[in-house]
KOLGU-369031 format. One line per field, with one value per residue: residue in three letters; y negated, z, x negated of N, C-alpha, C, O, CB in turn. Coordinates in steps of 0.02 Angstrom, whole numbers. Last residue first. Glycine has a CB too. Layout:
REM KOLGU-369031
res = (ALA|...)
nY = (Y|...)
nZ = (Z|...)
nX = (X|...)
caY = (Y|...)
caZ = (Z|...)
caX = (X|...)
cY = (Y|...)
cZ = (Z|...)
cX = (X|...)
oY = (Y|...)
oZ = (Z|...)
oX = (X|...)
cbY = (Y|...)
cbZ = (Z|...)
cbX = (X|...)
This chain:
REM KOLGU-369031
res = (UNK|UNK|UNK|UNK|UNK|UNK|UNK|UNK|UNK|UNK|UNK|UNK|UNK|UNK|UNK|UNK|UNK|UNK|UNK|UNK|UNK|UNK|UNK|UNK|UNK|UNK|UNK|UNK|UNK|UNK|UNK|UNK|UNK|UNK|UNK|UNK|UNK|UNK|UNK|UNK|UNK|UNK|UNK|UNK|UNK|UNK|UNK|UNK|UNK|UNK|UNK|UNK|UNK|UNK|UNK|UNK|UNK|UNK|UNK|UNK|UNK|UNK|UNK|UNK|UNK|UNK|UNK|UNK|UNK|UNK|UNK|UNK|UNK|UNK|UNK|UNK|UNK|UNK|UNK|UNK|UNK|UNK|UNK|UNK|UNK|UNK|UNK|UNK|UNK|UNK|UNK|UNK|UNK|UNK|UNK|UNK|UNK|UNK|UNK|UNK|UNK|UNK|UNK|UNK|UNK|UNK|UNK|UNK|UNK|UNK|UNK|UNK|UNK|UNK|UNK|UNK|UNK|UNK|UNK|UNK|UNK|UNK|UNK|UNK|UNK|UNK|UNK|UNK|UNK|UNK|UNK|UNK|UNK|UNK|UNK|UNK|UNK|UNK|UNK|UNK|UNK|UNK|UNK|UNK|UNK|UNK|UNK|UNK|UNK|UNK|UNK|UNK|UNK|UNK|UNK|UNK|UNK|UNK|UNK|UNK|UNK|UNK|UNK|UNK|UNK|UNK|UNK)
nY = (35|107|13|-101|-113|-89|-188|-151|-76|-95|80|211|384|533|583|509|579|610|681|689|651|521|449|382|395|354|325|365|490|494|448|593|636|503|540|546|477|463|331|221|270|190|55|75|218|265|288|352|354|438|435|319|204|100|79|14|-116|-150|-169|-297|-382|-383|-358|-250|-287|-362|-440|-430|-331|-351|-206|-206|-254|-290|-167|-116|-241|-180|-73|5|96|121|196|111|152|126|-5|-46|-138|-76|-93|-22|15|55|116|111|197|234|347|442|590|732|775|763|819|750|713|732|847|883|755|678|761|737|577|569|625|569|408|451|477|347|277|331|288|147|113|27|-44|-172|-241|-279|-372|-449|-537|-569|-685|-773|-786|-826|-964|-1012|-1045|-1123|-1248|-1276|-1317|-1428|-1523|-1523|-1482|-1377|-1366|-1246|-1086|-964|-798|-710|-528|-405|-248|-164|-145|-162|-96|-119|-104)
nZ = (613|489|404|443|416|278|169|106|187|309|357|298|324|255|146|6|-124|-231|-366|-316|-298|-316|-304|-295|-214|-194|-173|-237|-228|-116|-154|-156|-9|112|231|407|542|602|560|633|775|831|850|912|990|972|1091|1146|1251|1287|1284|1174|1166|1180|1055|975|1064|1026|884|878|943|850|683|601|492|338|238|105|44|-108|-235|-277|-337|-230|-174|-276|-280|-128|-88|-91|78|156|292|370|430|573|652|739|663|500|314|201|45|-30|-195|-299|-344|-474|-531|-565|-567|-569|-412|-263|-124|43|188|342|376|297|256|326|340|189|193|285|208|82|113|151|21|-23|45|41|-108|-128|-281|-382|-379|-309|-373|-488|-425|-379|-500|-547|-472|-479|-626|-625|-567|-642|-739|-728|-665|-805|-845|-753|-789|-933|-1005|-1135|-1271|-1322|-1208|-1181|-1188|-1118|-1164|-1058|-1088|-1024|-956|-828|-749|-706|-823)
nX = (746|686|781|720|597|570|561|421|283|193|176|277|371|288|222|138|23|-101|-225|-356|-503|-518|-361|-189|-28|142|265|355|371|476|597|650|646|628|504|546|450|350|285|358|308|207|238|369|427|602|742|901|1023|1181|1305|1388|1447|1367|1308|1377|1372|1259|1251|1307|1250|1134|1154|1031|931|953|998|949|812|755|687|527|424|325|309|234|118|72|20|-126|-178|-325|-415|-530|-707|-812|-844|-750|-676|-668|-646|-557|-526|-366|-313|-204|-35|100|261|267|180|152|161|51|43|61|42|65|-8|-95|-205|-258|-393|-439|-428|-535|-642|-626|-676|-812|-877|-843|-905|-1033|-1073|-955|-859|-798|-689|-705|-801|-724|-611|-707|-755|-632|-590|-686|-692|-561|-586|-676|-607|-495|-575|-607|-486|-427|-517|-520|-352|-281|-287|-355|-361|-465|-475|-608|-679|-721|-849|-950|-1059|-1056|-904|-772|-707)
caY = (19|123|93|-98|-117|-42|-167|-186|-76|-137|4|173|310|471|615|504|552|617|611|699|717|554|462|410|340|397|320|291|474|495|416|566|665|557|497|579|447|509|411|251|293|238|61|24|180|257|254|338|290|429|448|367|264|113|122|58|-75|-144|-129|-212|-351|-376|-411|-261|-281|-295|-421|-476|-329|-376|-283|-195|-223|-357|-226|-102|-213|-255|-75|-62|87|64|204|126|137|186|31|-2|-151|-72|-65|-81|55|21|135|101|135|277|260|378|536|699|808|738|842|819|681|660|821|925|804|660|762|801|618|529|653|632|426|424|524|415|271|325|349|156|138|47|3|-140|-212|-238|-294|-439|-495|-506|-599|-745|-754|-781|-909|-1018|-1007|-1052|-1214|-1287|-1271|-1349|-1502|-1505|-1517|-1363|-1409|-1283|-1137|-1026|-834|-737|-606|-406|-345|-144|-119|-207|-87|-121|-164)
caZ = (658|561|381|430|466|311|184|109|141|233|378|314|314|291|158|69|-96|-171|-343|-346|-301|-368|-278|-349|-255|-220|-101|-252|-273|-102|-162|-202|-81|63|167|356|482|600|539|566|761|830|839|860|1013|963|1046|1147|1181|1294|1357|1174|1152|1237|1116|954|1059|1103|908|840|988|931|744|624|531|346|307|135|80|-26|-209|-248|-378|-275|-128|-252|-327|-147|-88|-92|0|149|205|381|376|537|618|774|719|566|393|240|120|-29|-107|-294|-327|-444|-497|-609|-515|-620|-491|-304|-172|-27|122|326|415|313|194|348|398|244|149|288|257|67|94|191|71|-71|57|93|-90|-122|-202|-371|-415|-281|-307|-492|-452|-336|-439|-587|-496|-446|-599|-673|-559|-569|-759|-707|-615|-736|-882|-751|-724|-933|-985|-1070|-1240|-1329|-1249|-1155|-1211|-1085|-1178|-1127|-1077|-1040|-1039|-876|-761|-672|-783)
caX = (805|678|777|791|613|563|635|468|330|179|187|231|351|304|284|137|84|-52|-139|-316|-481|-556|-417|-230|-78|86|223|324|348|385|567|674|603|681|515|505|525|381|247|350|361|188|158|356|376|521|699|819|1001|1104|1270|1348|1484|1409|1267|1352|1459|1260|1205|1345|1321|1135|1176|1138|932|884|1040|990|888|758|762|609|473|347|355|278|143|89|86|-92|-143|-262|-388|-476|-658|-747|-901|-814|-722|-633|-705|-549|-560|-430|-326|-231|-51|34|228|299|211|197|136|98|2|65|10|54|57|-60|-153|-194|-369|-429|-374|-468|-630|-617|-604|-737|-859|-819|-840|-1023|-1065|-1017|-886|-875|-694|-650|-819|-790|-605|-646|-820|-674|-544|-681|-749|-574|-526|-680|-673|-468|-531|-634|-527|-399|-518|-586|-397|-320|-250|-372|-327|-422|-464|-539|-645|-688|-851|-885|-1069|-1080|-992|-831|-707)
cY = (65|101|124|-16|-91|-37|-103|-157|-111|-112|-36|101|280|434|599|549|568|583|661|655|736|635|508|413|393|368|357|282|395|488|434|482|631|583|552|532|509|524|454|306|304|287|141|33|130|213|267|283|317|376|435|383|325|182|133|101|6|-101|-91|-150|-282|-348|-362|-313|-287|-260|-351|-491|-384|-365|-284|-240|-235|-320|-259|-145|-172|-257|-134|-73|28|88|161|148|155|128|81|46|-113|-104|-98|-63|-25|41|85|104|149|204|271|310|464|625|767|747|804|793|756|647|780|886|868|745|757|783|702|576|624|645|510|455|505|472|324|302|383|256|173|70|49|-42|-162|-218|-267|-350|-462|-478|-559|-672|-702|-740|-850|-954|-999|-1007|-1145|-1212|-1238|-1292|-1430|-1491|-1494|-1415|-1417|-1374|-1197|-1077|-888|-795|-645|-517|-354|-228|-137|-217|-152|-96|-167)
cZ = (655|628|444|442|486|388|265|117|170|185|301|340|341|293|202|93|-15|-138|-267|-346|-313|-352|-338|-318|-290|-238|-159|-196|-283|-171|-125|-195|-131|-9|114|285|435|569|556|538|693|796|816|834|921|943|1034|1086|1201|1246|1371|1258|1148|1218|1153|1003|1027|1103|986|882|947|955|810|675|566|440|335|218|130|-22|-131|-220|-340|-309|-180|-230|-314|-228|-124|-122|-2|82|225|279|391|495|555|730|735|607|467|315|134|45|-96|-212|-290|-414|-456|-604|-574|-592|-522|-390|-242|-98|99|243|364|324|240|290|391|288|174|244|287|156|73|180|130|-6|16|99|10|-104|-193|-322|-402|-325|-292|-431|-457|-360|-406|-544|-488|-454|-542|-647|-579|-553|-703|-713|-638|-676|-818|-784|-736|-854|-951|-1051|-1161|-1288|-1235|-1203|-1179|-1138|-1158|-1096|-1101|-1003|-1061|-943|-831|-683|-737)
cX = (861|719|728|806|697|586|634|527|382|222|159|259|296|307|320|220|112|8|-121|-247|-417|-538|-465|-297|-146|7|150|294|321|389|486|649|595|629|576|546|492|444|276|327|357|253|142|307|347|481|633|788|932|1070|1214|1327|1455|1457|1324|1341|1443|1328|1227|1303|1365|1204|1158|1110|1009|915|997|990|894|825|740|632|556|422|395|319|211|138|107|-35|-124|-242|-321|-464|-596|-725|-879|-848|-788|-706|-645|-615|-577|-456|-374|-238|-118|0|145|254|219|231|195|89|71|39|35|61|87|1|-107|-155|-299|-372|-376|-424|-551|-602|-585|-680|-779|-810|-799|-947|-1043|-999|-919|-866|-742|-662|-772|-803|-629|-655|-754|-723|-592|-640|-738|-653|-547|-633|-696|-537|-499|-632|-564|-424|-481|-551|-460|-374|-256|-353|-362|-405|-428|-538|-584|-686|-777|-859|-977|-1056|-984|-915|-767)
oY = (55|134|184|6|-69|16|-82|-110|-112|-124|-16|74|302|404|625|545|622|538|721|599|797|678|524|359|449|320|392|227|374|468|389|445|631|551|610|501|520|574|507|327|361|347|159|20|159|175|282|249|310|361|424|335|376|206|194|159|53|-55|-32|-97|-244|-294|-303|-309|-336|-198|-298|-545|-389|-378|-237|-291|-257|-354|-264|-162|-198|-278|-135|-83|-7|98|160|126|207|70|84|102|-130|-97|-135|-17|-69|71|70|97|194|155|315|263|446|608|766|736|829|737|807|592|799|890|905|773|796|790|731|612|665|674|518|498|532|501|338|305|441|283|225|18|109|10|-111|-159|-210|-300|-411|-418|-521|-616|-643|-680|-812|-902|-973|-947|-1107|-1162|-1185|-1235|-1378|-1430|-1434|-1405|-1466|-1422|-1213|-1105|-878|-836|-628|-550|-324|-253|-118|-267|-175|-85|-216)
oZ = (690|680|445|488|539|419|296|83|229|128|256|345|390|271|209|56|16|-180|-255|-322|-322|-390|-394|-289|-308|-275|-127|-169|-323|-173|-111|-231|-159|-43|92|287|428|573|538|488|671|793|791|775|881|895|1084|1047|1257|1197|1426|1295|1127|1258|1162|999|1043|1143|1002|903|960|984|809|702|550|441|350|247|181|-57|-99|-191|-358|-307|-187|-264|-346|-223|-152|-182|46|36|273|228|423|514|502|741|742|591|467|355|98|89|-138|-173|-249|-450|-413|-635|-616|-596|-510|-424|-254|-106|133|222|342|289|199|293|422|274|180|273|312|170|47|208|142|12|20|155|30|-92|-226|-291|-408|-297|-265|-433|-444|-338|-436|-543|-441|-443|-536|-651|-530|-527|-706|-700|-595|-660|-790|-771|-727|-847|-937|-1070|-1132|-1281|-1182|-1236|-1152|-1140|-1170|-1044|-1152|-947|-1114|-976|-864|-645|-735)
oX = (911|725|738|840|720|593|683|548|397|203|122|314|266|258|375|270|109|16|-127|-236|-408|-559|-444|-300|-128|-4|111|296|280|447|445|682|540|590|571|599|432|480|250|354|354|240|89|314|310|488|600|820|908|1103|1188|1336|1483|1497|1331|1362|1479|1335|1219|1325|1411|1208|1173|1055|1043|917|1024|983|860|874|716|614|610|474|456|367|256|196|162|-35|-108|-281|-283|-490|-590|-724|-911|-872|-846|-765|-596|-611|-600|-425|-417|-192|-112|5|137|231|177|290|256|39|126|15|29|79|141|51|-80|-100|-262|-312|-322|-384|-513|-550|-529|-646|-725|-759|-739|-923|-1042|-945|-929|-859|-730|-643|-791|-823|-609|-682|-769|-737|-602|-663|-754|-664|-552|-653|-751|-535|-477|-664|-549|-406|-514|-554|-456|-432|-232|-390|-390|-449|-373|-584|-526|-690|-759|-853|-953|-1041|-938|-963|-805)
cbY = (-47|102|106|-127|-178|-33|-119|-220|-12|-128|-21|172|273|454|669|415|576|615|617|753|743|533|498|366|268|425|387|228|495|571|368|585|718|500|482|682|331|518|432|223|259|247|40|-35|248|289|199|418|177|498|504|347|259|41|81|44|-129|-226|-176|-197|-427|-453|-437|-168|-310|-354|-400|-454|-256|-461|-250|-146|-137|-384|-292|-71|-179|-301|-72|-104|130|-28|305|58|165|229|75|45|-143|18|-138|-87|131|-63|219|68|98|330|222|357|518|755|913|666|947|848|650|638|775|964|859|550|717|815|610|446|645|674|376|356|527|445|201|289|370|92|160|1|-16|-199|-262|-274|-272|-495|-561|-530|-581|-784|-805|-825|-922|-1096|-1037|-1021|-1262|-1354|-1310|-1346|-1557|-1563|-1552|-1295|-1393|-1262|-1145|-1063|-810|-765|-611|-333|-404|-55|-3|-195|26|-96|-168)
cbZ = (643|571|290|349|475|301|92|66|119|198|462|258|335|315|166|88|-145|-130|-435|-334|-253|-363|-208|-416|-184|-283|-5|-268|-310|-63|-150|-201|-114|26|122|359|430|644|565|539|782|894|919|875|1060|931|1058|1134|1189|1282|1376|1125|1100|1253|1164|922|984|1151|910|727|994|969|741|679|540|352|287|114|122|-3|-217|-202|-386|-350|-84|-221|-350|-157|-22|-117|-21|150|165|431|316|598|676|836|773|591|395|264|115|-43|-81|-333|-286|-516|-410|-578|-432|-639|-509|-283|-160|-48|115|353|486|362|122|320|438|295|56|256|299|21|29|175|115|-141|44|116|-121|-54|-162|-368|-466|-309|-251|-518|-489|-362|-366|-654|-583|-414|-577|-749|-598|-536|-806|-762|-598|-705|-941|-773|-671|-957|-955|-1075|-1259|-1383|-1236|-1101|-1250|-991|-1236|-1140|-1142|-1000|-1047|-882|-796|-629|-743)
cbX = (831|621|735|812|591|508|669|467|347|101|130|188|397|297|281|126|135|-84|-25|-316|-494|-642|-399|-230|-117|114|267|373|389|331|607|749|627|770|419|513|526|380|183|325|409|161|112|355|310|499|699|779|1017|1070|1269|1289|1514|1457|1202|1309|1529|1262|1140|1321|1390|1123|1275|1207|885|758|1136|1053|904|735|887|624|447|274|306|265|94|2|112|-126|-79|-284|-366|-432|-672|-668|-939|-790|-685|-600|-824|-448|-647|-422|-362|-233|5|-27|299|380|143|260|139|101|-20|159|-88|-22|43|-85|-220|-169|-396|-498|-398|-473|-692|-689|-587|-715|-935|-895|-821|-1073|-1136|-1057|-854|-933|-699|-563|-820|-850|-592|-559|-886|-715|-510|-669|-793|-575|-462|-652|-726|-399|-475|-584|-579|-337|-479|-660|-369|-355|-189|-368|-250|-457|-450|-541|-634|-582|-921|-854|-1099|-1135|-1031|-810|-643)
């Protein structure tokens, strides 16, 4: 996909008026510059993403063997110049069921507490990362780099249903 030498053919049907012809050879370009960029990185995000994957692989990341489900990284720049590493969950999300009722009512919550001495909580911006991930789904936390498969051993932000399962 992302080098030259390697072409393939968008077949469009014949019944396809000239505006929507139009409009998917428009489509289709755009995709394709999308994905070719997304593939190519530069030797400055290769490094990135090795020093990002150092740092989180103790706490944060294992080493994933034989993973079902494997999802693509992308390097996103930040304000002050640093790359953020992003997985793209999107594909994921799309798979799993929505839960209905993600969050208990307010007054289950308040009858919940009154039977206790103490109620803590963690900080919204800073808590998901300490959820640890049941074994039996880091595997779909996994994604793929030029050094190896990994997988996340914490929850994240941008997965579906997650608010529920930190509440």
């Amino acid at each position: 996909m992302g080098n030259d030498e390697i072409r393939k053919g968008v077949k469009i049907g014949m019944t396809i008026k000239g505006n929507q012809r139009d409009r998917l050879l428009k489509l289709q370009t755009q995709v394709s510059l999308k994905i070719r960029v997304s593939l190519n990185q530069t030797k400055v995000e290769v490094n990135e993403t090795r020093d990002i994957v150092k740092n989180k692989r103790g706490r944060f990341l294992a080493v994933a063997k034989y993973p079902k489900w494997v999802t693509n990284i992308v390097l996103v720049p930040k304000k002050d110049g640093k790359v953020r590493m992003c997985v793209d969950y999107w594909d994921l999300n799309r798979a799993s069921l929505k839960n209905d009722f993600p969050l208990p009512h307010i007054d289950v919550l308040v009858d919940n507490i009154t039977q206790h001495g103490f109620f803590s909580f963690m900080d919204g911006f800073l808590g998901y990362n300490k959820i640890k991930m049941a074994p039996k789904d880091m595997g779909k936390m996994t994604f793929i780099i030029l050094w190896g498969t990994f997988c996340y051993k914490v929850m994240l932000f941008g997965l579906k249903n997650i608010g529920a399962t930190y509440q």
